[in-house]
C-alpha positions as CSV (number, residue, x, y, z in Angstrom):
1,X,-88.0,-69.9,14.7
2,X,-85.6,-72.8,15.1
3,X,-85.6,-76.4,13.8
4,X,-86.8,-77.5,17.1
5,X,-90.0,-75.7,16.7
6,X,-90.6,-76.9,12.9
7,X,-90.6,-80.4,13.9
8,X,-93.0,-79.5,16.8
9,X,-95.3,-78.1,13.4
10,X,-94.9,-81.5,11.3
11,X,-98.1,-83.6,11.7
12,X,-95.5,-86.3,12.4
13,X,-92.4,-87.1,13.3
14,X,-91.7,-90.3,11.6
15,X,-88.6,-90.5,9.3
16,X,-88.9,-93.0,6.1
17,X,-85.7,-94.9,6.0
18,X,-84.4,-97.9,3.8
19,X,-81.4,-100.0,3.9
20,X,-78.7,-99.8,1.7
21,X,-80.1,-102.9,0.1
22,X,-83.0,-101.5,-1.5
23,X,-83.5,-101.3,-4.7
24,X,-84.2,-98.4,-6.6
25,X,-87.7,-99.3,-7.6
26,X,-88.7,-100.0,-4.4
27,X,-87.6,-96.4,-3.0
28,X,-89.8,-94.9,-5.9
29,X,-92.9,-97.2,-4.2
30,X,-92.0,-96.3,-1.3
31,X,-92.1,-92.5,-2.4
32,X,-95.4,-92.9,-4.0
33,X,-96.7,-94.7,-1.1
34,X,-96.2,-92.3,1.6
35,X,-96.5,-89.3,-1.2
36,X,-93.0,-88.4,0.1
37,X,-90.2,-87.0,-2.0
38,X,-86.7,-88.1,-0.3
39,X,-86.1,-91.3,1.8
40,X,-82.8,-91.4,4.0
41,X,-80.7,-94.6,3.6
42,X,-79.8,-96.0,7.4
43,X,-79.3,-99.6,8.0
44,X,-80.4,-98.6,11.8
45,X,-82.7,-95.5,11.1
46,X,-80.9,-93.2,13.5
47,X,-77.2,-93.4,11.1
48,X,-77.8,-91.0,8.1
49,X,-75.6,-93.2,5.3
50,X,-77.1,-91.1,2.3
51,X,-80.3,-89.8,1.5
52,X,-82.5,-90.5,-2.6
53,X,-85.3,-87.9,-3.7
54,X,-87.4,-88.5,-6.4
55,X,-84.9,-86.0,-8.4
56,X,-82.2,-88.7,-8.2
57,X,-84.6,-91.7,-9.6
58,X,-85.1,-89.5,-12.5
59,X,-81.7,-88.2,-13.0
60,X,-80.8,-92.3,-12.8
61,X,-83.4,-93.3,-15.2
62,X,-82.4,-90.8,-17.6
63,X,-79.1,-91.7,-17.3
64,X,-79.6,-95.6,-17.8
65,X,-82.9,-96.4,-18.6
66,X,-84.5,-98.9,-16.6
67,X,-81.7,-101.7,-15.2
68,X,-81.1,-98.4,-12.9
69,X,-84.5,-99.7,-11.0
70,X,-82.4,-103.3,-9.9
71,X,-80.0,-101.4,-8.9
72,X,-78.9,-101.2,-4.8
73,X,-80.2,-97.5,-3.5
74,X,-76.2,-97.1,-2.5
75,X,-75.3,-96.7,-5.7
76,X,-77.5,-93.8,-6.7
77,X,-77.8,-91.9,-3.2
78,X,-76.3,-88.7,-2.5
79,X,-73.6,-89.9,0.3
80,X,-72.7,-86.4,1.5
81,X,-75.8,-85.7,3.6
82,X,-76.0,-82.0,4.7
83,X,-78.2,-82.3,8.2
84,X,-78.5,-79.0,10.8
85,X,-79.3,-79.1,14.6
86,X,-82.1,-78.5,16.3
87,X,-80.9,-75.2,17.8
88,X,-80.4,-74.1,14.1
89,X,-82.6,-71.2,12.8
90,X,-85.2,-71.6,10.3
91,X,-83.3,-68.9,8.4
92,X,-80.5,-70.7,8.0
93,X,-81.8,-73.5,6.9
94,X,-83.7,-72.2,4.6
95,X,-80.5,-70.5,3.2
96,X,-78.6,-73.5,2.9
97,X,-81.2,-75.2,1.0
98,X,-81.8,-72.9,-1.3
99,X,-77.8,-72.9,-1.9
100,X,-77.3,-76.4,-1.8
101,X,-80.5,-76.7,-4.1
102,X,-82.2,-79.5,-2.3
103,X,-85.3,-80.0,-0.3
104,X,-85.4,-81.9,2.7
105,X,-82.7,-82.0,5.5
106,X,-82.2,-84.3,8.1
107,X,-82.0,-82.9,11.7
108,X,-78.9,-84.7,13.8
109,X,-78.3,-84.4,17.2
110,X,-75.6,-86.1,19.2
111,X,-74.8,-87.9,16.1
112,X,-77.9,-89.5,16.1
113,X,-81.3,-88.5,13.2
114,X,-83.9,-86.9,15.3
115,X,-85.9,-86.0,12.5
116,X,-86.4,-84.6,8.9
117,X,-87.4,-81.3,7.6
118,X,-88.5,-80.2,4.3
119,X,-88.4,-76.7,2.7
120,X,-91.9,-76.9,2.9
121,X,-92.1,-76.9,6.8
122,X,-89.3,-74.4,6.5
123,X,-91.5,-71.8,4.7
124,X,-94.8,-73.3,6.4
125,X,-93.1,-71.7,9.8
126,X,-91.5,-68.7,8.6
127,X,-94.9,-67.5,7.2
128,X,-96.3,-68.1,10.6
129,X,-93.5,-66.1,11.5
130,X,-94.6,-63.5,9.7
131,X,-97.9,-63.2,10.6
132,X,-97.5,-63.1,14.0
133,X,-95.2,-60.0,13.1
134,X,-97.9,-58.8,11.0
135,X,-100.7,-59.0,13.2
136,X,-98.3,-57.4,16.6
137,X,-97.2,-54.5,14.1
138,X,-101.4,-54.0,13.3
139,X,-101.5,-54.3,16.6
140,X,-99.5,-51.5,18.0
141,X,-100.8,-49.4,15.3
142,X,-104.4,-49.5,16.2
143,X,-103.2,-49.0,19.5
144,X,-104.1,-52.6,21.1
């Protein structure tokens, strides 16, 4: 399966984004809002300019204690985003997660953020995958 296909899956294809402006404690609203764990940072919401998980928040607030929650998202965000195309397989992606150890990717095309991808969906569709190869493989055993 490739990315394409996985954001087909998603029940929607909206991306949560927030300026470079917010702060810190509104992203972790915003997270608990939506029940979301990563928002991408993009002053237009098609530029990826960095990307905050829940992760971050907590590595921040361990860190500094609350004043981290004033702070400008900029300053905490991971700025070197790792996104993948929509040609890319779900394979790969799921390998590059589990390298990078991080779970949600944004998908880029033509520079641009088409959409975001968690390893949820990843495994959501390549256990799909699999059962389709299960049931073909039952399939041709039985003789169908």
């Amino acid at each position: 399966m490739i990315v394409q296909q996985i954001l087909k899956l998603k029940a929607s294809d909206e991306v949560t984004t927030v300026p470079t402006s917010t702060d810190v404690r509104q992203v972790a609203e915003i997270l608990a809002a939506h029940k979301i764990g990563t928002v991408v940072v993009s002053n237009d919401g098609k530029t990826i300019l960095g990307i905050v998980s829940e992760r971050d928040i907590v590595s921040q607030v361990a860190r500094q204690g609350e004043r981290c929650l004033s702070s400008p998202v900029e300053a905490i965000m991971t700025k070197s985003v790792q996104s993948c195309a929509c040609g890319e397989s779900a394979d790969s992606v799921l390998e590059r997660m589990t390298a990078g150890r991080f779970r949600h990717m944004p998908v880029v095309e033509g520079g641009q953020m088409v959409g975001l991808i968690s390893i949820g969906d990843v495994v959501k569709a390549r256990l799909m995958e699999l059962a389709a190869e299960k049931d073909a493989l039952e399939g041709m055993i039985k003789g169908f």
